[in-house]
Every structure is written in structure tokens, then in C-alpha cells.
C-alpha positions as semicolon CSV with decimal commas, in nm:
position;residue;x (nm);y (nm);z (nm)
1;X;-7,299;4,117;-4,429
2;X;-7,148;4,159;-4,085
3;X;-7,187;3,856;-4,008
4;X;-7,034;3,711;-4,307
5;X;-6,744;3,935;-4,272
6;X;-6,705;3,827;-3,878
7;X;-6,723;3,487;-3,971
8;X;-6,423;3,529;-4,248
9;X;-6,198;3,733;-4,049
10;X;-6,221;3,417;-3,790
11;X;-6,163;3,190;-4,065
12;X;-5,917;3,321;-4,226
13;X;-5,709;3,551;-3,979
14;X;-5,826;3,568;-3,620
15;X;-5,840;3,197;-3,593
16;X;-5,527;3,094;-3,699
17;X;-5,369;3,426;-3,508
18;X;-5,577;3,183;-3,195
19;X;-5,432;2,927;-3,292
20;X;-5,118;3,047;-3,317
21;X;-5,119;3,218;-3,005
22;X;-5,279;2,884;-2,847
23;X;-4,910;2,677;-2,976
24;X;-4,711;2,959;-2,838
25;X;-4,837;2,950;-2,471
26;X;-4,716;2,638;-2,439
27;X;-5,061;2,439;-2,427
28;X;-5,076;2,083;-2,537
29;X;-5,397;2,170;-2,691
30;X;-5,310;2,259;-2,940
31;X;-5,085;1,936;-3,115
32;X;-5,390;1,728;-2,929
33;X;-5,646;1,973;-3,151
34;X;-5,449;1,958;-3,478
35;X;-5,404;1,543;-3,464
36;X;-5,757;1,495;-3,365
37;X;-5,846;1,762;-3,657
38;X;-5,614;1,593;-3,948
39;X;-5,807;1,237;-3,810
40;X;-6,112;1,399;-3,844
41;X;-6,125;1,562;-4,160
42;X;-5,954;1,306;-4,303
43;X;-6,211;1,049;-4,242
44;X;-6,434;1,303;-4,348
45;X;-6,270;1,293;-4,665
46;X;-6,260;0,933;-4,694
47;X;-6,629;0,918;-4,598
48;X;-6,742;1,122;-4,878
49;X;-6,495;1,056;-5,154
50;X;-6,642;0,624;-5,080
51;X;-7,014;0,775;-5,052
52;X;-6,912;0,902;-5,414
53;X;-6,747;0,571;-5,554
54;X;-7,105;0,392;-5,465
55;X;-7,283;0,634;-5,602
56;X;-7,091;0,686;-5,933
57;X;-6,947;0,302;-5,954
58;X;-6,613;0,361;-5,918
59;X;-6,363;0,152;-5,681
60;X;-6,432;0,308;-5,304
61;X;-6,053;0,220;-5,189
62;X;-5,938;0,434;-5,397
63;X;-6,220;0,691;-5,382
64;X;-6,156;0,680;-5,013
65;X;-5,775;0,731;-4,992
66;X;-5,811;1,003;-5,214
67;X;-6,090;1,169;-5,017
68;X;-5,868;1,128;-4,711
69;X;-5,503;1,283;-4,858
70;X;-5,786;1,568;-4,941
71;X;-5,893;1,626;-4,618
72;X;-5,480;1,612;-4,492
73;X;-5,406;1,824;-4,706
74;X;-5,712;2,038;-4,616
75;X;-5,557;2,051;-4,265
76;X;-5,199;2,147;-4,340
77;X;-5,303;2,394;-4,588
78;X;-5,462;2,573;-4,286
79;X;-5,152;2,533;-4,065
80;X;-4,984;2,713;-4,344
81;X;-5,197;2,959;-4,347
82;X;-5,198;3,033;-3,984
83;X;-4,805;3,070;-4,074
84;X;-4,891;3,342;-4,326
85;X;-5,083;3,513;-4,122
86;X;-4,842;3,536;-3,842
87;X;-4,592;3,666;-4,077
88;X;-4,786;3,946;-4,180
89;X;-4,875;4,024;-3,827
90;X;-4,506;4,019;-3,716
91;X;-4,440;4,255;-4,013
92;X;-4,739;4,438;-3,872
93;X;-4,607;4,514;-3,522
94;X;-4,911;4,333;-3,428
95;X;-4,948;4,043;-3,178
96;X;-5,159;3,733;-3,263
97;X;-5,348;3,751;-2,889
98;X;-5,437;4,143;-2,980
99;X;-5,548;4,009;-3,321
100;X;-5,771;3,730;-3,182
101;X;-5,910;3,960;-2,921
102;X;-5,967;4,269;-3,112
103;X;-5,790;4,413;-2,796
104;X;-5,450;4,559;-2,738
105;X;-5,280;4,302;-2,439
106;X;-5,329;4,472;-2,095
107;X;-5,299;4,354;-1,767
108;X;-5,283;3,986;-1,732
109;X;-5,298;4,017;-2,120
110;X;-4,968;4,198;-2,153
111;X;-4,758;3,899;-2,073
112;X;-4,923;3,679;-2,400
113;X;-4,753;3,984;-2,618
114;X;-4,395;3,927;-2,463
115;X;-4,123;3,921;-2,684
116;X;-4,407;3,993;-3,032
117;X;-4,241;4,246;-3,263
118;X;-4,360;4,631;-3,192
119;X;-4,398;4,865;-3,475
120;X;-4,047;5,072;-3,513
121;X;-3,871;4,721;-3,373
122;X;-3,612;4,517;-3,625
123;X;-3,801;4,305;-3,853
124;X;-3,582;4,056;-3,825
125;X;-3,534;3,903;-3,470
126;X;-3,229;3,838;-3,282
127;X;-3,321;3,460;-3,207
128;X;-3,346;3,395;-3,618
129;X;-2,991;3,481;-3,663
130;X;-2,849;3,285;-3,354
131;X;-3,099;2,993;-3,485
132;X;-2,981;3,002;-3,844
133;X;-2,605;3,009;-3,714
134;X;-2,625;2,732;-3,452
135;X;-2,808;2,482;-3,651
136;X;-2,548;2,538;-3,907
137;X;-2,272;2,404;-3,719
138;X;-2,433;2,061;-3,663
139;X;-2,498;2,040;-3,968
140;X;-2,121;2,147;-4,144
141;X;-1,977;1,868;-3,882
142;X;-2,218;1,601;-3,984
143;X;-2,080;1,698;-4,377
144;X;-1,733;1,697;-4,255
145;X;-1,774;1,354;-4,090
146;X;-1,966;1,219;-4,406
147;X;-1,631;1,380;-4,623
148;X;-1,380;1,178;-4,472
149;X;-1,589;0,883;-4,503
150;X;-1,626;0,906;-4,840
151;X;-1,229;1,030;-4,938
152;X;-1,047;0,831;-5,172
153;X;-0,762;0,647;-5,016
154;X;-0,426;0,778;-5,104
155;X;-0,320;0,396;-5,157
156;X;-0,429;0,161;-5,472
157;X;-0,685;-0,012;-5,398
158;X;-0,890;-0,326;-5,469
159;X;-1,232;-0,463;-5,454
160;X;-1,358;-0,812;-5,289
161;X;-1,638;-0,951;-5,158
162;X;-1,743;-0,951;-4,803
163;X;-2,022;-1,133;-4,536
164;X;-2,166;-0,971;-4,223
165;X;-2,094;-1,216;-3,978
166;X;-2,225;-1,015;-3,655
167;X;-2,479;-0,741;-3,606
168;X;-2,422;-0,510;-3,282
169;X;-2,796;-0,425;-3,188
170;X;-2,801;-0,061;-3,092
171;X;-2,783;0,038;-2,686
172;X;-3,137;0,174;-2,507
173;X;-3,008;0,517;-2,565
174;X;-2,861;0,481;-2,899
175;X;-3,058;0,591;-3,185
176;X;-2,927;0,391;-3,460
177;X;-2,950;0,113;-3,646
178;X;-2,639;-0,029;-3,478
179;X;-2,342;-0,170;-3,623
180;X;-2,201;-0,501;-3,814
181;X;-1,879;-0,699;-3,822
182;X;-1,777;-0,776;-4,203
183;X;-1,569;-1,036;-4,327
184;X;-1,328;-1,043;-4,617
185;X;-1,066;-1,264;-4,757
186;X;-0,737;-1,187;-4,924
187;X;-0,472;-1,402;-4,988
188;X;-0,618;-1,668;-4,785
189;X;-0,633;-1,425;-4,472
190;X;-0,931;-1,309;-4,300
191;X;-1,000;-0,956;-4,214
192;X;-1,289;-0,810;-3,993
193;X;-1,406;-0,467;-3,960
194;X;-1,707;-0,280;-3,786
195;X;-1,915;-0,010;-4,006
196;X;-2,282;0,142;-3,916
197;X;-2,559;-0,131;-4,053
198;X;-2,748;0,157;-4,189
199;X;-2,545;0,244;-4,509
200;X;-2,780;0,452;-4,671
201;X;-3,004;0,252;-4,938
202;X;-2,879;-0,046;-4,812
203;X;-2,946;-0,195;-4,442
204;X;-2,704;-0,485;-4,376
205;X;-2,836;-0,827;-4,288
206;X;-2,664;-1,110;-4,120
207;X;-2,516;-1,336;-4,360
208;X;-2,534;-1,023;-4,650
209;X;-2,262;-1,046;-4,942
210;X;-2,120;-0,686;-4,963
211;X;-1,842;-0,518;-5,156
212;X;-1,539;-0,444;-4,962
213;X;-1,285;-0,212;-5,082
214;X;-0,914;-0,260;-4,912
215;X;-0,578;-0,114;-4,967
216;X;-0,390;-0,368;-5,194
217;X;-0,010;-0,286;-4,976
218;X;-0,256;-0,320;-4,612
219;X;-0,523;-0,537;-4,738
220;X;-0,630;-0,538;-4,323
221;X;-0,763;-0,145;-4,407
222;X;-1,133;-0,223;-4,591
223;X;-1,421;-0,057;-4,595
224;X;-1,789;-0,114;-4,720
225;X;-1,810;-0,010;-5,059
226;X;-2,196;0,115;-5,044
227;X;-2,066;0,283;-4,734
228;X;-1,813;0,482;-4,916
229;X;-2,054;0,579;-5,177
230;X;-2,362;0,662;-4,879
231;X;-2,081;0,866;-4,716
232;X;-1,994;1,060;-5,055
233;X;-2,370;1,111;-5,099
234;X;-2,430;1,265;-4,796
235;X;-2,180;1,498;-4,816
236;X;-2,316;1,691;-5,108
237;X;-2,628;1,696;-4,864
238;X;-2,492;1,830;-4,517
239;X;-2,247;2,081;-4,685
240;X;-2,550;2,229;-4,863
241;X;-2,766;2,257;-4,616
242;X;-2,500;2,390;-4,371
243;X;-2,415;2,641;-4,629
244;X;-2,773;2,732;-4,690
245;X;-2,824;2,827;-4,291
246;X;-2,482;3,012;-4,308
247;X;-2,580;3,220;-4,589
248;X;-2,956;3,268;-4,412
249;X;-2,779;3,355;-4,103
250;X;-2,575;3,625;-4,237
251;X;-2,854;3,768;-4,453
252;X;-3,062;3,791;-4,150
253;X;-2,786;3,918;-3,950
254;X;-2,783;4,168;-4,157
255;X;-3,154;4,242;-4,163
256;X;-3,140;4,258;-3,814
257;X;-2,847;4,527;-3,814
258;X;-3,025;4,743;-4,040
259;X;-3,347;4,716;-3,831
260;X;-3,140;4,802;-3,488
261;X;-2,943;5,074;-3,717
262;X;-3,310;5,254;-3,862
263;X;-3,545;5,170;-3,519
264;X;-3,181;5,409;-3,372
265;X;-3,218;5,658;-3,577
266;X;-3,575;5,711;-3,559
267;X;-3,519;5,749;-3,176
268;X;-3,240;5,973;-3,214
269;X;-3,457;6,174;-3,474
């Protein structure tokens, strides 16, 4: 029975509080251990789930896929639990290297519970608030970019069709999908303009047809139509999400204030 237990705690709670500890030191071991592990159980998976099409009669491609997403899945179910884990043991006041030890951190061991939550300390840390704040500013400007894309003009408008006539390849350091020259004609004039070739479910092509809205007084001002509506899309998406780390920073914010405020007056008391 000891045995049994031993071999769940490691299972289940001392090896993912290894684990964790394992990804916190800083050790490429750990992504090289949990890429060769999703390989490996995943063939695994595959292995058995075509050992079982032959044997029952059924197609093994699709025996073996299955088996595999099993075996994936398998593997990030574990990560998440090694997550769960480590959020009980920061509610805990308990490190994951005194966990996977069975030893408080001493020593050379001290140093591996560095910065871990102590019982009495703020449940919510410092860093979560300044995270939850900083990645919301990216975030708001990338929906306040996507916003003016998207507005309406203040003009009339028209629609006509257009041709990409040049692609711009993006620079070694660029991380787009570069940019492409459109053509349109009104009145017998040609206009040009230059908009990103990734417009959201559409990727221009040289030589592409597109929609090309323009303002009917300044028919020189167009713009890609499935741009427009990509830009209006993304919007919606940014300004959530910004909003959504805004509203988790000041909720932890002030989960951390009331965890300075109590872990005070317990001193003081």
C-alpha cells in the first residue's frame, strides 16, 4: 500500500511539482522532454489504436490518427495538471522543489524556492498585475489601429473593381506577409495604392480581382474592401481582449492589495 501510495503521489503531484520546478530553472530539458514525450506517446497511440484496426477490421489510418490525438492529448492533459498542481501549491505557501523533495529548500536548495509564495504572503503576486496591465496595452493599440482601419469614410463612397499588380515580399526582419500595389480605374484614370497582402481570410495574389472602395469627390482615396471588413473584424477582437486583461489586471490588483493589506495586519497583530 505504500508503495502504491508513493507511486501516486509521484504521478500525480510530486512529478509534475518536478517538472514544474525542472521548466522554472531554466533547463532546456524540459521543452526537449515534453516534445520527445508528446512524439512518443503519440506513436504509442497510433501503434495501438492500428494494432486494433487489424485486429477488429476496421480502416488503420484512421484507427491510427485517432490513437495518436489520444496519446496528445494524453500529454497535455498532464501539462495541465502539473498547472493545477502548482496552483494549489502556490495557494499552499508551498514550493514545487520542497514538494518534489519532501524537504524544506536549505542551503544550495534555498535559492530553487526564490521568489515561491510563503504562507502569510499575498496570494496574488505583484508580477500578475504588472503582466495583466502591460500586455493590455499592446493589445488596446493593435484594436485602435484595426478601428481606424475599418471607420467609415465621412465622404460617399463607391465600389469598383481592382488588380494587384505588384507584391512587396516582406524584409529578413519583417514578419509579415508583405504588402501589394492595387489597381483601380475611374473615369478612365488609374489609381494605385499599397495595403498589407494578408487581409484576413483573404491573401492577395498577383493578378487577384479585388473590391476597391474610393471616395466618389477623391476617387484617388481607395481602399481594399475585404481589408476594411478584416480591419472591422479585428477590432471587436483586440478591444476585447485588451479589455479582458484590463479588467484581470485590476481584479488582481486588487487581490494583491488585500493580500499586502491582511499579511500587514497579521504582522502588526
Amino acid at each position: 500500500m505504500r508503495r502504491l501510495r508513493g507511486a501516486l503521489s509521484w504521478a500525480f503531484v510530486r512529478g509534475p511539482a518536478a517538472a514544474y520546478a525542472l521548466a522554472d530553472s531554466g533547463s532546456s530539458l524540459f521543452g526537449i522532454g515534453a516534445v520527445l514525450a508528446m512524439a512518443l506517446v503519440a506513436a504509442l497511440g497510433a501503434g495501438i489504436g492500428a494494432l486494433v484496426a487489424l485486429v477488429t477490421g476496421r480502416p488503420v489510418d484512421d484507427a491510427a490518427f485517432v490513437g495518436g490525438m489520444i496519446g496528445l492529448g494524453t500529454v497535455i492533459a498532464y501539462l495541465v495538471l502539473m498547472l493545477v498542481v502548482v496552483g494549489v501549491l502556490w495557494i499552499r505557501g508551498v514550493s514545487p522543489t520542497e514538494t518534489a523533495t519532501g524537504e524544506k529548500p536549505a542551503g544550495r536548495h534555498a535559492a530553487a524556492a526564490y521568489g515561491w509564495r510563503r504562507r502569510g504572503e499575498p496570494l496574488v503576486p505583484g508580477s500578475l498585475v504588472l503582466f495583466f496591465l502591460i500586455v493590455a496595452v499592446p493589445f488596446g493599440s493593435l484594436g485602435l489601429n484595426a478601428r481606424s482601419a475599418g471607420r467609415p469614410a465621412e465622404q460617399p463612397t463607391a465600389i469598383t473593381n481592382g488588380t494587384v499588380v505588384v507584391i512587396h515580399e516582406p524584409g529578413l526582419l519583417d514578419k509579415s506577409s508583405g504588402t501589394v500595389d492595387i489597381r483601380y480605374s475611374v473615369a478612365g484614370a488609374d489609381h494605385t495604392f499599397e495595403t498589407d497582402r494578408d487581409a484576413g481570410d483573404h491573401t492577395f495574389r498577383l493578378g487577384d480581382v479585388v473590391p476597391v472602395e474610393y471616395v466618389v469627390a477623391e476617387p484617388a482615396k481607395g481602399r481594399a474592401v475585404w481589408a476594411v471588413e478584416s480591419a472591422r473584424e479585428d477590432t471587436v477582437f483586440w478591444l476585447w481582449l485588451a479589455g479582458i486583461c484590463a479588467a484581470l489586471g485590476l481584479l488582481s490588483g486588487a487581490g494583491y492589495l488585500v493580500g499586502r493589506w491582511r499579511s500587514s495586519a497579521r504582522r502588526g497583530g
